[in-house]
Structures are given as C-alpha cells and as structure tokens.
N, C-alpha and C positions, 0 to 999 in steps of 0.2 A: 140355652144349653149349647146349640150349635155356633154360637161367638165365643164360647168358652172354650169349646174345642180347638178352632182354628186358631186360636190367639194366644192359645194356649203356652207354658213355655216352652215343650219340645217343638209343638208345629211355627213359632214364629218364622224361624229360620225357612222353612218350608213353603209357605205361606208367603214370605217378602219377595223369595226368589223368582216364584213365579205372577207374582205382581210386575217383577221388575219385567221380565220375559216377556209378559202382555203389554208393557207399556213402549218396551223396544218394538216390537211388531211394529205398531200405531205408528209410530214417529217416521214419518218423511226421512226418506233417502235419502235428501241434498242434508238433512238436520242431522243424520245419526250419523252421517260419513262428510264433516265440512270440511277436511281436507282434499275431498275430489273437486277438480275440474278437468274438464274435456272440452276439445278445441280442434276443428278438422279445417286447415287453409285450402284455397287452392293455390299451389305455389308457382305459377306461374304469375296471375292476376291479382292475387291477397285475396281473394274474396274470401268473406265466413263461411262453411256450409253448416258445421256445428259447434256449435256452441253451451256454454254450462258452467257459469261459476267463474268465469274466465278472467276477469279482473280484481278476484280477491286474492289479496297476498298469503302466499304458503310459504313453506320450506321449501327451495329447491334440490338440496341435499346435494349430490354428485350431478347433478345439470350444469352445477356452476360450471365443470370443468370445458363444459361447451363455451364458455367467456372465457377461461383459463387459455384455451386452446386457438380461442379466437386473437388471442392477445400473441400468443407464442407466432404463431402464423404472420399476424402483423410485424413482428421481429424479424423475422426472417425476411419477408420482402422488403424491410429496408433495410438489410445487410448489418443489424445487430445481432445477429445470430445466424449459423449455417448446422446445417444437419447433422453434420460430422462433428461440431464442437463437441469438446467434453464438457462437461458438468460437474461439479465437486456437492456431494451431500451438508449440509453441516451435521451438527448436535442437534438442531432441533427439527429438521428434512427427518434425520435419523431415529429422533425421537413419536414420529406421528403415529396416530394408531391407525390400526386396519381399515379398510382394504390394503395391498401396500404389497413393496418389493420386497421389503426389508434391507433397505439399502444402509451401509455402517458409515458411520462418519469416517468423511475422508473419498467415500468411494465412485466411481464416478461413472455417469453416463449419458450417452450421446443423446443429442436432440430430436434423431430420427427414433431412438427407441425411446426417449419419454416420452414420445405424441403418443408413439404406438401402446407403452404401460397406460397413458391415463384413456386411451379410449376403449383397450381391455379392460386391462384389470381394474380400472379407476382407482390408481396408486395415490393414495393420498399423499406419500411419503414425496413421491416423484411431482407431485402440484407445489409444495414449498418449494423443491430444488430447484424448479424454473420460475417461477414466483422471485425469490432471493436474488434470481440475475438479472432479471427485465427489469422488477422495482427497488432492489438495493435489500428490503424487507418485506415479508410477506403481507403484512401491515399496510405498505406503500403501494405496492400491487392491487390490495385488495381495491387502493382507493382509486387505481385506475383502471380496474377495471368497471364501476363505478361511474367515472367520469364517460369511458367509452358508451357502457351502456346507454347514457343519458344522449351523447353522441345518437345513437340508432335507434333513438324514442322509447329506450326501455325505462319510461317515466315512473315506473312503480318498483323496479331492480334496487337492492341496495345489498353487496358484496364485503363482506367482513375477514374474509379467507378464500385461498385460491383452490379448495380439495371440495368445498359443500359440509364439511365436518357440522357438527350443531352449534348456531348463535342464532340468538334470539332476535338478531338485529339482521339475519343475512335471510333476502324474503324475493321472493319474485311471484310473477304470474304467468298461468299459461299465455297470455296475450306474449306477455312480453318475451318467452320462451319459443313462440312462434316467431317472431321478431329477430330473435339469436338469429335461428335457424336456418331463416331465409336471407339473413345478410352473410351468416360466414360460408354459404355456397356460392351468394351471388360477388364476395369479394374476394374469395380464395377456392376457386372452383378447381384450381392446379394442387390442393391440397385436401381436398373433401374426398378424396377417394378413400386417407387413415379410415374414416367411419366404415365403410367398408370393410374391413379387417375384422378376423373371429378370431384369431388368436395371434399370439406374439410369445417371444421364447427370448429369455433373460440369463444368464448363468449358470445354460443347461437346462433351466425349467421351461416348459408352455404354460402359457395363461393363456385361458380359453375367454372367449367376448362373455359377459351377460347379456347382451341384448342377440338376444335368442332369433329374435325376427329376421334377420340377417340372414341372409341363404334359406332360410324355411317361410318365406312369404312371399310371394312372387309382385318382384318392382322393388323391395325395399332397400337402400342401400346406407342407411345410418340413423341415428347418430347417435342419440346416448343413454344409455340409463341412468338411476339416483336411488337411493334408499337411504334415512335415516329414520328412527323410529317414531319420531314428532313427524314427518313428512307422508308416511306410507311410501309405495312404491310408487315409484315415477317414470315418466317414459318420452320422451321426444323420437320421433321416426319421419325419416323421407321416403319417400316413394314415388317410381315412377315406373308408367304405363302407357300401355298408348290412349288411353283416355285423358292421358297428362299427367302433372304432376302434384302430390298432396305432402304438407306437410301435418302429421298429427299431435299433438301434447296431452298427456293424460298424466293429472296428480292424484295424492291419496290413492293407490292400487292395493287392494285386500291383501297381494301376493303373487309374484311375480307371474304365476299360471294366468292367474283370472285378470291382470293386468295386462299379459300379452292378449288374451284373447280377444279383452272389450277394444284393444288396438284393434284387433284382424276387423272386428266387426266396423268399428269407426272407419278402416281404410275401406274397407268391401261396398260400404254405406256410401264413403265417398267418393270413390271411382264410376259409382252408379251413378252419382248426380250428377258430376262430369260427362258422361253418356250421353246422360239426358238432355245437358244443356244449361242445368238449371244456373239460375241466375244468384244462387246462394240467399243468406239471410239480406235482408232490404237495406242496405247502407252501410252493411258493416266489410271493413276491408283492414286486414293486417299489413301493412307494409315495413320494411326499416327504414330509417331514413339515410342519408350517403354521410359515411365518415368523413371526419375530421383530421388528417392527420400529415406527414409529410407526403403523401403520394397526392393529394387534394390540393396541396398549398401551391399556391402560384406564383413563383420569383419572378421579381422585376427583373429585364435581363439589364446585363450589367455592360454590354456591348450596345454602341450605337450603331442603330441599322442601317444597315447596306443600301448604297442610293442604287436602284433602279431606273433603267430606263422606263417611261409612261405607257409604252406600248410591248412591256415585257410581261407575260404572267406569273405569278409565283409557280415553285413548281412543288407541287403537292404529290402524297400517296393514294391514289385508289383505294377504296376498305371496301371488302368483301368478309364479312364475319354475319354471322347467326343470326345477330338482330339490329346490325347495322349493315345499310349499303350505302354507296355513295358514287357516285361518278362528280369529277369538279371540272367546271367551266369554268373558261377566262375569265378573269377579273372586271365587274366592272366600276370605273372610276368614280361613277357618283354614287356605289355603295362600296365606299371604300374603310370602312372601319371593318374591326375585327376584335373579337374577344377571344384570351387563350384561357383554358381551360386546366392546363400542367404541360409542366415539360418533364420529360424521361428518359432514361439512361437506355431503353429498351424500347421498340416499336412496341412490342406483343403489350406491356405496361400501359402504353399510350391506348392503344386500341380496348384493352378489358377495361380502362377509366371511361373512355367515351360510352363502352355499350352499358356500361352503369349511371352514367349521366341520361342519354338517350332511356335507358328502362324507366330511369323517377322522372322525365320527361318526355314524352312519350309523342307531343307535337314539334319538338326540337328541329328534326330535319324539316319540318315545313317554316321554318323562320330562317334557316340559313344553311349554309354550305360547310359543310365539312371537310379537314382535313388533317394530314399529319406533316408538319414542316423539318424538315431534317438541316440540321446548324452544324456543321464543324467546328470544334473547336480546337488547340493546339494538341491536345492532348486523347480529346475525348469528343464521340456524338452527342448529341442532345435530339430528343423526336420531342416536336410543341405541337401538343392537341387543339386545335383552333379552330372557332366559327366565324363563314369568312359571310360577306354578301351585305354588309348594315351602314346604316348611316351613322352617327353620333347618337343620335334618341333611340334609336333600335337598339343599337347598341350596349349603350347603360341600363333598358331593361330589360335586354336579356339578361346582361348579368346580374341585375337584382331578382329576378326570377331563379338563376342558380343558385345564387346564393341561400335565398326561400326555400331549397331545396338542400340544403347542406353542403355545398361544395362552394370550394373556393373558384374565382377569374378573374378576370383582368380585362378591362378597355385598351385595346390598342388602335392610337390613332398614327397611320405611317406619315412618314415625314413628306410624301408628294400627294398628301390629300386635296390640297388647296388645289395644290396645281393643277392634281388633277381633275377637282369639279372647273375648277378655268377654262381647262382643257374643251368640259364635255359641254358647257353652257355660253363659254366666250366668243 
C-alpha cells in the first residue's frame, strides 16, 4: 500500500525529484562540478602550493584573450604595430556577439584602446580586429597563437579563435593558464600594467573591469576573467605582497561572487605558505618556457670583425638590474670563445633578454661573463648580448644548454684566438 502510494501517478514526479536531490548530495564535489580546477603558483619560483584538477582540459572561455594579448604585445615590441595605430572593424569584427563595443564596420580603433577594451570589457568584437591584423584571418591567428602556446609549454592549449567564444576544439588548463601568466609578465613586464586597469571609456561610454579583485584585494594587480556557459566562471589573478609573489587560476566558478571569493581564500591560503616557507607540493613547479621569436633569434653578423690588438680588452656594459649583476674583467686569451645570445636595437631589450635567459638559468653567471657589446653601424646601433670567458667545448655546450631552454645563440670564435692561446702557451 505504501509503494502504491509513492509511485503513485501524482507522487512520481515528487518522489524522482527528491531521489534526484539525495543523490546529488552523495556525489563528490570534484564529480558534480568537473569543470573546476584550482591552481596557486608561486610566481617568482613556479613552485605548486595548490593544486586540483589542474591538467584536464576545460573551456577557457575569455582567458584566451590573455594569449590574444600576449600576441598583440609581441607585435608591438617588434615594431608591427604601435599604440596609436588605427585599426579598421570588418563585417565580421562587426558582426561578433557579446561581450563587445559594438564597433560598426568600417570603424576604427587604436591599439592602446583595444588592449584596454579586451582587458575590460573582454570585447569580443575588438579580439577579431586585432586577430584580422597580426594573422591576415582570425583563423590564422588562432593557429598562431597555438603555435606560440606550444612555444611556452602550453602542451595541452589548443586556440580556435582569438575572443574565447564557444568551440568545442578551443580547451586549455589551469596549468597551462599559469604558464600564460607567468610568461606575459616575465616577457612584457613594460605592458602588464593594462591588467591593472578597472575601467576604460570608448565613445563617451565607461566600461568598468569584471575582474572585481582589482583595487579590492590587497597585492592584486591582474589579469583576467572568462565566462561561457560550458566553461563556468573563470579566473586568472597575480598578486603581489611582501610575502612574494602568487599567481592563482580557478575554473568552472558557480558565479562570479563565489568565484571571487574561493580566489581571496586561494590567495590568503597562499601568501600564508609563502610566510611560512613552505616548500610547496613535492616536485611540482610551473614554469614557461623562453620564446621563440625574432627578439630570440640570433643573426650571423654580416660584418667581418674588427682585428684587435692581443692586449686590448673588449669594451663592455656593466649591468646592474634586479636579477642580473655583473662587473667584467679583462679578457682572457685562453678562454677566448664567446656565445651571443641576440642583438638589439635597444640596450633596455638586450638587458630584459639576458635577465629572462639568466631566470630559466639560473647557474648561468657561474659559467661565464656577461655582457652587452655596443657596434655602430652606418646608419644605426646594435647592443650584442654575449657570454664571454669559454673555450671551444664550454662554449658549444652552453649553447646547447640554451638552446634546451628555448632560446636561440650562436658560438663565436674571434679571429686572434689561435694567436692568442700562442700567445699565452708559446
């Protein structure tokens, strides 16, 4: 009688519901919500403190725009783009859907305000329009940014569009999202400040940041939110303290509230363990690895070197920066090889390459001498970032050791090498 009741036809409906209700209880957190992972670096070190799901691929939704941006940035420091360019919408910029400007075909805007629209408003409209110039098609873009990812070990990233819109094919992880992170601070640290910014003003409108944590969480100074409805809410955040620096990633967010918060607590969590000392989880470290690109690449030079007298030294820069120091002594002849590292149109360029080589190697200054060699040319300087102090064998494996590390260089043996071990052994 009482199964006749329950199962009855009016009670079924009644009766499923809260079946259903008891079984959701029961079911594991990580089970009922598999679009969450959480992920706390230390971002000076890479080390893990927390971790959670971290290498399954989700949606990154509007995260991408953090590679979007990574790529714009990379444009700009090699003089394909400048701040002040204008930019033209098409039909299909014009046609994206929301978040967005609303920008109408035809209509155009500067480089300095699309960084600023995609790190507010996360303009999807504005991710095509630079996308369209960097890669020809946003299509082409997608595929480099792609390629770049793979570049800084985001082995699990694969980018389909430049805004995070929904494809079923466009997937990242929080690893790899920590990865972004810590490479487009440590490669464009003169541009990390846009994250920074809570609002930005278009056409007479303000667009105010969603990433809420900004000015209302003490350290935090970027970088991005994401939301599409396969993804949940999303979160990338840097912060810094004098306990150090962290960077955090948290997918699948119930709701931007309860997403901000389980950040505050993830940061709070990991500034504490920074305090303490701790030495994070047991072997796990995020790092990115060193791009690939023209500022990496290393030209043969095209000029034959200058014969020097045997008892002249080169004459080198002194470098005093943050996590490089150096003082250079005379040269001496029986460690007379050298590897160059890049040459650059700008000191400031040569020096943020070195302390990025010197961070992903970290024993570097104990194998050779550092410098910056400044070349006139007819027209134009050149600064050559170069390890000086090696024989021949030291030599080729250091550079096979850069190399191991993603960066390109070069063996340079000078033209009075002989002469000069003749010199020091004859």
């Amino acid at each position: 009688m009482i199964c006749s009741t329950l199962f009855g036809r009016a009670g079924a409906p009644v009766i499923l519901a809260a079946a259903l209700a008891f079984l959701t209880a029961l079911t594991p957190p990580a089970q009922a919500r598999s679009r969450y992972a959480e992920l706390v670096v230390d971002g000076t070190s890479g080390r893990v403190l927390v971790a959670r799901n971290v290498d399954a691929r989700k949606y990154p939704a509007s995260l991408t725009k953090i590679m979007t941006l990574y790529m714009v940035f990379e444009a700009l420091d090699k003089g394909k783009l400048k701040l002040d360019q204008k930019l033209k919408a098409s039909r299909r910029a014009a046609g994206q859907p929301a978040s967005k400007l609303g920008l109408r075909r035809g209509e155009a805007i500067t480089v300095r305000q699309a960084i600023l629209a995609l790190v507010t408003k996360s303009a999807n409209d504005v991710a095509t329009v630079v996308a369209e110039k960097i890669g020809g098609s946003e299509f082409k873009f997608a595929l480099m940014m792609t390629r770049r990812a793979r570049d800084l070990g985001m082995s699990r990233s694969t980018f389909r569009n430049a805004s995070g819109l929904p494809n079923r094919r466009q997937l990242s992880t929080a690893r790899d999202m920590a990865r972004l992170a810590l490479a487009i601070r440590r490669d464009f640290p003169h541009y990390f400040e846009y994250f920074a910014r809570t609002s930005f003003s278009f056409r007479g409108k303000t667009y105010h940041s969603h990433n809420t944590l900004v000015g209302n969480f003490r350290g935090v100074d970027g970088i991005k939110t994401g939301y599409i409805r396969a993804s949940g809410f999303n979160l990338v955040t840097s912060a810094s303290r004098d306990e150090g620096r962290l960077v955090g990633v948290l997918f699948g967010g119930r709701s931007p509230k309860s997403r901000d918060q389980r950040m505050r607590k993830l940061l709070v969590h990991g500034f504490d363990r920074l305090l303490r000392g701790s030495q994070g989880l047991p072997g796990q470290f995020v790092r990115p690895r060193g791009r690939r690109d023209g500022f990496s690449h290393v030209p043969v030079p095209r000029n034959k070197p200058v014969s020097r007298p045997l008892d002249t030294a080169l004459k080198t820069t002194t470098l005093k920066t943050a996590s490089l120091k150096t003082t250079v002594r005379k040269t001496r002849y029986d460690l007379a090889w050298s590897v160059q590292i890049g040459a650059f149109n700008q000191v400031s360029s040569a020096r943020h390459h070195l302390d990025k080589l010197t961070g992903a190697l970290p024993g570097l200054l104990k194998r050779a001498k550092i410098s910056i060699d400044t070349v006139s040319g007819n027209d134009s300087i050149t600064y050559r970032a170069r390890l000086h102090g090696m024989n021949e064998r030291q030599a080729h494996d250091l550079c096979r050791r850069i190399k191991n590390a993603k960066f390109d260089c070069l063996t340079i043996a000078p033209a009075e090498a002989a002469l000069a071990a003749a010199k020091l052994h004859g």
